[in-house]
C-alpha positions in Angstrom: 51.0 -276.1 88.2 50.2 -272.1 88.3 51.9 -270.8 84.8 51.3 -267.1 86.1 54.3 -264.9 86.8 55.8 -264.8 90.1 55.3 -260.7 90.7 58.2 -258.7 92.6 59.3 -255.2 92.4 61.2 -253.7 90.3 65.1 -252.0 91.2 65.6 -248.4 91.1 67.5 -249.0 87.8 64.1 -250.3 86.4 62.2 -248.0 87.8 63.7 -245.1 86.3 63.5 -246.0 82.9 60.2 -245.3 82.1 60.5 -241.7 84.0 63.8 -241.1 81.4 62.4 -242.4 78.6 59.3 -239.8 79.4 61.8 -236.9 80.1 63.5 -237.6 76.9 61.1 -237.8 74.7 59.2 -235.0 75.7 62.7 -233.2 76.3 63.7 -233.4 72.9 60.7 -234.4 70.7 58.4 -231.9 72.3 60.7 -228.9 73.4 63.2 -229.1 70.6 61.3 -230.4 67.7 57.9 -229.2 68.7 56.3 -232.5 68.3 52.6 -233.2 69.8 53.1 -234.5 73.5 50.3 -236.7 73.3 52.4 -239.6 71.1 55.5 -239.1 72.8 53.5 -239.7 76.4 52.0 -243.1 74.7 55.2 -244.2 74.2 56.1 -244.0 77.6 53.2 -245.2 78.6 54.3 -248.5 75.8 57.7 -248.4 78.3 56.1 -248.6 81.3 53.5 -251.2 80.4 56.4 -253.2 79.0 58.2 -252.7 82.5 54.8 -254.2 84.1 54.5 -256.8 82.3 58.1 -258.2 83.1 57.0 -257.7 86.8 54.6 -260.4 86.0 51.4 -258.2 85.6 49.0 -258.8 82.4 47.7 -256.3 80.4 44.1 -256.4 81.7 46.0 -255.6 85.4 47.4 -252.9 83.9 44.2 -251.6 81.8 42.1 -251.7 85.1 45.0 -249.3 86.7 44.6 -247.2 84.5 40.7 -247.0 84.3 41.5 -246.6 88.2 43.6 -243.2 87.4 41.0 -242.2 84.8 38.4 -242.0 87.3 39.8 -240.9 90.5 40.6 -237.3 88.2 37.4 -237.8 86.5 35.5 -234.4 88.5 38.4 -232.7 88.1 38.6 -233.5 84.0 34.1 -233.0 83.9 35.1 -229.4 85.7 37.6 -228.6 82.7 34.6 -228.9 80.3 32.6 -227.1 82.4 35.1 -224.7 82.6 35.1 -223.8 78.6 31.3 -223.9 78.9 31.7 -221.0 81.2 34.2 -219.1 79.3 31.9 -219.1 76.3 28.7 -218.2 78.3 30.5 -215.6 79.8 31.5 -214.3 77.0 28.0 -214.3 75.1 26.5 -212.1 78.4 29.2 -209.7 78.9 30.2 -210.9 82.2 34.0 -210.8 81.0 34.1 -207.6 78.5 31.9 -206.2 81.6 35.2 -206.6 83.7 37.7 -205.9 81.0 35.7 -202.7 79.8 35.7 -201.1 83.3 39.7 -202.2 83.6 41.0 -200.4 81.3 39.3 -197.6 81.5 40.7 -197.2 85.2 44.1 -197.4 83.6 46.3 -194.3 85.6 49.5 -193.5 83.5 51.3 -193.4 86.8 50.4 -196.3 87.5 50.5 -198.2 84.7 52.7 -201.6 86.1 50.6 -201.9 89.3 47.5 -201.7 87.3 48.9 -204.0 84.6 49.1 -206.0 87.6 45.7 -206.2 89.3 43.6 -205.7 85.9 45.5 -208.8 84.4 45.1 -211.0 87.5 41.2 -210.2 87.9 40.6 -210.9 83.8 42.9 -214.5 84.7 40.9 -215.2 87.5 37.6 -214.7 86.1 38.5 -216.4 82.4 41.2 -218.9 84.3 43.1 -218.5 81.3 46.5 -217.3 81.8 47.3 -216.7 78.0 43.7 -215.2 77.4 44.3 -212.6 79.4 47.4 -211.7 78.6 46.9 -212.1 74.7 43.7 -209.6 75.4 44.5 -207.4 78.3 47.9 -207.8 78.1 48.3 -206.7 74.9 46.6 -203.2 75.5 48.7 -202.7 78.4 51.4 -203.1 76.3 50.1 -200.8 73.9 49.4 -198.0 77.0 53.3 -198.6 77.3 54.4 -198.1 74.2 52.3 -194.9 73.5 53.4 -194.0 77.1 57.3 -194.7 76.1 57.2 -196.6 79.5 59.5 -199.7 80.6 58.4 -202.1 78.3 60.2 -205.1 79.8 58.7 -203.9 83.1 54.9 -203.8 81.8 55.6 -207.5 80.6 56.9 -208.3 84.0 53.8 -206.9 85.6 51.4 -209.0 82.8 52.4 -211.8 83.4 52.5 -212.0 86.8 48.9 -211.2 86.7 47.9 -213.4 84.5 50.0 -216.4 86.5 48.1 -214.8 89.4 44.9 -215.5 88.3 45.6 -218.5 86.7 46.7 -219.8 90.0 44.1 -219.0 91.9 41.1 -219.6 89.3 38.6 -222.4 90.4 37.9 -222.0 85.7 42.2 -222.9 85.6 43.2 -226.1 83.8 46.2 -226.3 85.5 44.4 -225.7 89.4 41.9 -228.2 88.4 44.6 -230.8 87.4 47.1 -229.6 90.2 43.8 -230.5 93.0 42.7 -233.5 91.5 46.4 -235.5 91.2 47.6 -234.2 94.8 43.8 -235.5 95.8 42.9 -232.5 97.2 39.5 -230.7 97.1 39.3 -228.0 94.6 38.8 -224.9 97.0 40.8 -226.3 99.8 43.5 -226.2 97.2 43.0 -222.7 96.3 42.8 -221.5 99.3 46.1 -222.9 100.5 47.6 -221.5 97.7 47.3 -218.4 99.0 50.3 -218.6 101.4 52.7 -218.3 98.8 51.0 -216.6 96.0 50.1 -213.4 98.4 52.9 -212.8 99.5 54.7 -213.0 96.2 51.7 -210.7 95.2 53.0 -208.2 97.7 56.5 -207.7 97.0 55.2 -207.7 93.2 53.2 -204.6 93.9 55.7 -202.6 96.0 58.6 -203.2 93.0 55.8 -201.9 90.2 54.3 -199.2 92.8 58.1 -197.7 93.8 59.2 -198.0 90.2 55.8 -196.4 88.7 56.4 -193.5 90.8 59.6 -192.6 90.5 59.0 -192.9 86.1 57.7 -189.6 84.3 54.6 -191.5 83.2 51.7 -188.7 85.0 51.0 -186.5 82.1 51.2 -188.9 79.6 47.9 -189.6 77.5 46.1 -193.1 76.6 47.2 -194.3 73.6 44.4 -195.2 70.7 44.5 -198.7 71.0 43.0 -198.9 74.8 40.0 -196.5 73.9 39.5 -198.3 70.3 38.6 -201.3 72.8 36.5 -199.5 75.0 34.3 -198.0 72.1 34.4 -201.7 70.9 32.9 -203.2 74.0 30.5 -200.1 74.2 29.2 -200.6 70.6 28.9 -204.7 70.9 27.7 -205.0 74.6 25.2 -203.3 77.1 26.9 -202.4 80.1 24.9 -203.5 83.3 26.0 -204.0 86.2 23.3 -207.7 86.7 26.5 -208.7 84.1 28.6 -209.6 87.2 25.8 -211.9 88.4 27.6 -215.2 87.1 30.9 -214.1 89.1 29.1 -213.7 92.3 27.3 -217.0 91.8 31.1 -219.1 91.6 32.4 -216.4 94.1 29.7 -217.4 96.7 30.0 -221.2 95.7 34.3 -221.1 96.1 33.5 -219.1 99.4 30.8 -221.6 101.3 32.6 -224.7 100.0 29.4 -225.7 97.1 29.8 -228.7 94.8 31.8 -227.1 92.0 29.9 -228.1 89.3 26.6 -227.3 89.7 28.1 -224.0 91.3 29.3 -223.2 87.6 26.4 -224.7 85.4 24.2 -222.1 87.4 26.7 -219.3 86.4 26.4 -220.3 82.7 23.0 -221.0 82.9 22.5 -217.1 84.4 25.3 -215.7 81.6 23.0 -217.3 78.9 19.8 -215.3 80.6 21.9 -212.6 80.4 22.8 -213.1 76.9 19.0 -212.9 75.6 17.8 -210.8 77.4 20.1 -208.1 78.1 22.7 -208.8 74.6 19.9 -209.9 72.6 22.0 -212.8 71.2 19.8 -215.5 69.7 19.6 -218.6 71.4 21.4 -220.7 68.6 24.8 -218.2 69.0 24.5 -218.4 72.8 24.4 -222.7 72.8 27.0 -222.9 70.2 29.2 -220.1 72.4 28.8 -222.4 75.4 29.8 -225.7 73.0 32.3 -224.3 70.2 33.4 -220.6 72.0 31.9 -216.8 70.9 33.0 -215.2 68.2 32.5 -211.9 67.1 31.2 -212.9 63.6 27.6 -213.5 66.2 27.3 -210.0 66.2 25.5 -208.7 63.4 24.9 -205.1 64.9 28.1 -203.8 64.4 30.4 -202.8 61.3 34.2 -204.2 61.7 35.7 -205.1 64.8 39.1 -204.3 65.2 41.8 -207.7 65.6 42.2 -206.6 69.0 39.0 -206.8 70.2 38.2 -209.7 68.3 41.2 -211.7 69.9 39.6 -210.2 73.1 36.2 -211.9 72.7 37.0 -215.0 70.8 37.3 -218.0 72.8 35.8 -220.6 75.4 33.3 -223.4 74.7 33.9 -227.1 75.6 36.1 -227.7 72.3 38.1 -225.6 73.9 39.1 -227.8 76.4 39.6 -230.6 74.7 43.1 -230.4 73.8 43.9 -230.2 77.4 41.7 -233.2 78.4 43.6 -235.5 75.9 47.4 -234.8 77.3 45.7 -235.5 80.6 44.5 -238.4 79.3 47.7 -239.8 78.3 49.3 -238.9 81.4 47.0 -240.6 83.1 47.7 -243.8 81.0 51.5 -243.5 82.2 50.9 -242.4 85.8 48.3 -246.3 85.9 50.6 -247.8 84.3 53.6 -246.8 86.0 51.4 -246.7 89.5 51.1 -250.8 89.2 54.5 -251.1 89.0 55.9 -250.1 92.3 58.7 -247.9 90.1 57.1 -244.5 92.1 57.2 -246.2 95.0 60.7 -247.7 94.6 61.6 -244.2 93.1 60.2 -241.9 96.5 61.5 -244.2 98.8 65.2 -243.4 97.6 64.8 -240.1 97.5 63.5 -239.5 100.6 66.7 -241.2 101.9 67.7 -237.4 101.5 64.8 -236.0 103.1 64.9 -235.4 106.7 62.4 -232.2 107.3 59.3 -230.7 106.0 61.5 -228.3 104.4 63.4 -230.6 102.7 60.8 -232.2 101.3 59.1 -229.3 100.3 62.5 -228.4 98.8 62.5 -231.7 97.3 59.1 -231.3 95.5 60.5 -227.7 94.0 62.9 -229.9 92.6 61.1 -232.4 90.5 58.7 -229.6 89.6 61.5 -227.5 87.8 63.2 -230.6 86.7 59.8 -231.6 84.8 58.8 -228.2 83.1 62.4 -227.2 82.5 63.1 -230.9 80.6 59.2 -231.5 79.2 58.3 -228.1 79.1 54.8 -228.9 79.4 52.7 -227.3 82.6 50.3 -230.1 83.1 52.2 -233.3 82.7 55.2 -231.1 85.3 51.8 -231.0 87.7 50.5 -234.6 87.0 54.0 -236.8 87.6 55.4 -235.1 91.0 52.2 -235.2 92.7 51.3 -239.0 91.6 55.4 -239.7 92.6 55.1 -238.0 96.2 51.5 -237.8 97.5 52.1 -241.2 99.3 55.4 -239.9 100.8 53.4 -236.3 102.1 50.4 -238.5 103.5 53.4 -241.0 105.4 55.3 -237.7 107.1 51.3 -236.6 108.5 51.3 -234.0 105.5 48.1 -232.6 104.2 48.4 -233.1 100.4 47.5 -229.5 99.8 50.8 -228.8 100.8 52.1 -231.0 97.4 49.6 -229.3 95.2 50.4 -226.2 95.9 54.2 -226.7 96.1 54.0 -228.1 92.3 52.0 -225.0 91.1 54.5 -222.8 92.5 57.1 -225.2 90.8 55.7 -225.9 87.7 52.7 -223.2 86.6 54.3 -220.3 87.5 57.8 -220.9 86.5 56.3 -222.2 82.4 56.5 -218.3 81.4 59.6 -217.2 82.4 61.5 -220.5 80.5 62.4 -219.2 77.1 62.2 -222.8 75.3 58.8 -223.5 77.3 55.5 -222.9 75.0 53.8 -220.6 77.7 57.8 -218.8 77.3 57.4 -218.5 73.9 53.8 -217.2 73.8 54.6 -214.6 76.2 57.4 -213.3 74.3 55.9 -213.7 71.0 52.0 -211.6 72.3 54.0 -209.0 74.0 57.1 -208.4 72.0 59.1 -208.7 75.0 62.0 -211.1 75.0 61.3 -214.1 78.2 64.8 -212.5 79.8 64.2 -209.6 79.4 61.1 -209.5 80.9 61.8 -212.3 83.7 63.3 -210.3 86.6 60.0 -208.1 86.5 57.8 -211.1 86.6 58.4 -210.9 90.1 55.2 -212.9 91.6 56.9 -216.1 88.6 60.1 -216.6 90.7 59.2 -215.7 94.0 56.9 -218.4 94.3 59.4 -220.6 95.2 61.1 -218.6 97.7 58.1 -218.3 99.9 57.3 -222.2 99.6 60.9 -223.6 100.7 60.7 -220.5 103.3 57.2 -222.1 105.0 58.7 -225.1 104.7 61.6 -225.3 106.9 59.5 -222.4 109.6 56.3 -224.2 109.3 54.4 -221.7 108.3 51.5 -222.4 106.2 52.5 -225.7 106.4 48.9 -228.1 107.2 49.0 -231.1 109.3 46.9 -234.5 109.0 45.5 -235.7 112.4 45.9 -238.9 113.0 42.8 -240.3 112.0 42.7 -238.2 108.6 46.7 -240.1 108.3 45.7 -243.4 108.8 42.7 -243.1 106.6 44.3 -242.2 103.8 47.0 -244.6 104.0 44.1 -247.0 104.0 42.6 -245.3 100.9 44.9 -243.5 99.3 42.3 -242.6 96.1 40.1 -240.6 99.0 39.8 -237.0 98.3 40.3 -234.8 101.3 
């Protein structure tokens, strides 16, 4: 006689234990006692895995689930490391201070919050860094404010928003790359739905800073000392050529005809490391160990002291850079297998779509578990990683295209992070630009607006894509297929 376990599913009681046990942990261990989130998302994963085995799973079941998980996001998680490659090569050939060097000096006193705006989003799009560019650009558009005496809550607003902006819509983003690869959803298709609530939210941003810029007494003010000490700093480090945006084009052209991302961005290194011999005249050693470890401004040798500013500009990228993120991933991928054997998500979805009866409300829905996930864990990427693994199944079923998931939980999750005091993306914000999150939260207009626009598709249909029939029952088939 068969001593193996006798395998059922579990009850919705069960099934939300391991999702509380999660959201308390990293509710109160990593939002109120800043503890690591990596722990506290093992020991969910130890709850979970204790749930499957009861079910009458063993633990090599559960370890081949979660090698399953690990390698479904695997391209997405290879991109993230190809990502800090790029930063750093970037970096090393002037590509980025080549962008940020021309931004600022197009800085118009009466126009300071628009341009805070656009300059921060292109820096975030091209870096995919949210808090690079606003702990670089944002920080000298907040010293253009104070020297102006303009709205300073305002020019915080308008940073962050940018940098949310790009970070969004950056194919170099940790959190796009990670939002894409849970929902299942191709990296570019992804960004480019995206666009249906982030451009609009873009709009009304621009016509609040643009009618408020104009109607402030900011035209005959002068540029304060900080933005042109940057300038002079970029001009003395770096040659200024215009071949320098050859690595953008190269990712521009690859997100624009659909290329394999990776290769796309190992060519755009590989031309930002030309570009660093030959036209920086950085050594090959600094230029390999920027792509690996980051740049930093101690490789120059040419120049007398750099000022902190332009050295908090500059410093950053390589692969190490990445790896933080790659581990949290990792662990939530351990408790999305584990918890994915279970049936719990399953269990979980089903009930709650008892509620849903319409696109809208389940777009509405998603919004939901989004907020309910960063505003408890406070962390961006686990906030992305949970609701998508929970309701991809449930979009799929109602002849959804997942792209409509991933980009309902950035515009849940990513974008609401900095304008949550107690979040760490809050608390950076506040703490680079001496803003308090509250204070600076109405004017972060593109943050909260996100939101708006998504629950508004959702119950017109706008924006909203369809799965044919065949694309439906395909998935349902294989739900690990990327579309």
């Amino acid at each position: 006689m068969s001593s193996k376990k006798q395998r059922r599913m579990p009850s919705l009681f069960e099934s939300l234990i391991p999702i509380f046990t999660m959201v308390l942990l990293l509710g109160f261990g990593y939002a109120l006692f800043d503890l690591p989130p990596e722990p506290l998302m093992i020991i969910s994963t130890v709850i979970a895995a204790l749930l499957v085995l009861r079910l009458g799973y063993s633990y090599s079941e559960i370890l081949e689930s979660i090698a399953q998980k690990i390698a479904k996001t695997m391209p997405a998680l290879l991109i993230l490391i190809t990502v800090g490659l790029m930063i750093g090569t970037w970096i090393a050939g002037g590509t980025i201070p080549y962008m940020i060097y021309y931004g600022l000096k197009i800085i118009d006193p009466q126009w300071l919050y628009i341009t805070a705006l656009c300059v921060t989003a292109i820096v975030s799009i091209c870096t995919g860094t949210s808090w690079g560019s606003a702990g670089t650009i944002g920080v000298a558009f907040m010293g253009v404010a104070m020297g102006l005496d303009a709205n300073l809550a305002a020019t915080a607003g308008a940073v962050v928003a940018g940098a949310y902006f790009g970070d969004k819509l950056s194919p170099l983003s940790d959190t796009t790359n990670i939002a894409s690869a849970a929902a299942g959803v191709n990296l570019y298709e992804h960004i480019a739905h995206l666009l249906y609530t982030t451009i609009p939210s873009f709009i009304l941003a621009s016509i609040v800073y643009i009618a408020y810029g104009m109607n402030s007494n900011l035209a005959a003010a002068d540029i304060p000392q900080k933005v042109t000490d940057i300038i002079s700093g970029l001009e003395g480090i770096y040659h200024i050529n215009p071949l320098l945006l050859l690595p953008v084009i190269i990712v521009l052209y690859g997100s624009i005809s659909k290329k394999p991302t990776i290769p796309v961005m190992l060519l755009s290194a590989l031309v930002a490391m030309v570009n660093a011999a030959f036209i920086q005249g950085f050594p090959l050693h600094d230029i390999v160990k920027s792509a690996v470890d980051g740049f930093n401004v101690s490789m120059v040798s040419s120049v007398g002291d750099i000022s902190p500013d332009l050295a908090r500009l500059l410093n950053r990228g390589g692969m190490n850079s990445m790896m933080s993120t790659l581990l949290i991933c990792f662990c939530a991928l351990c408790f999305a297998g584990t918890l994915s054997l279970s049936g719990a998500l399953e269990v979980i979805v089903s009930n709650l779509l008892k509620l849903v009866h319409s696109t809208g409300s389940l777009i509405v829905a998603t919004i939901c578990c989004g907020l309910t996930m960063i505003g408890v864990t406070s962390n961006g990427q686990i906030s992305i990683l949970i609701p998508a693994e929970m309701l991809r199944s449930a979009y799929i079923e109602r002849g959804l295209h997942p792209k409509n998931l991933s980009r309902t939980v950035e515009d849940s999750a990513t974008i609401i992070e900095p304008i949550l005091p107690w979040t760490a993306a809050g608390a950076y914000m506040a703490g680079t630009l001496g803003v308090a999150t509250f204070s600076y939260l109405p004017w972060a207009v593109l943050c909260w607006s996100g939101i708006i626009f998504a629950a508004l598709w959702g119950y017109t249909g706008f924006g909203i894509a369809k799965l044919t029939d065949e694309q439906r029952k395909e998935l349902i088939s294989n739900p690990n297929q990327i579309v």
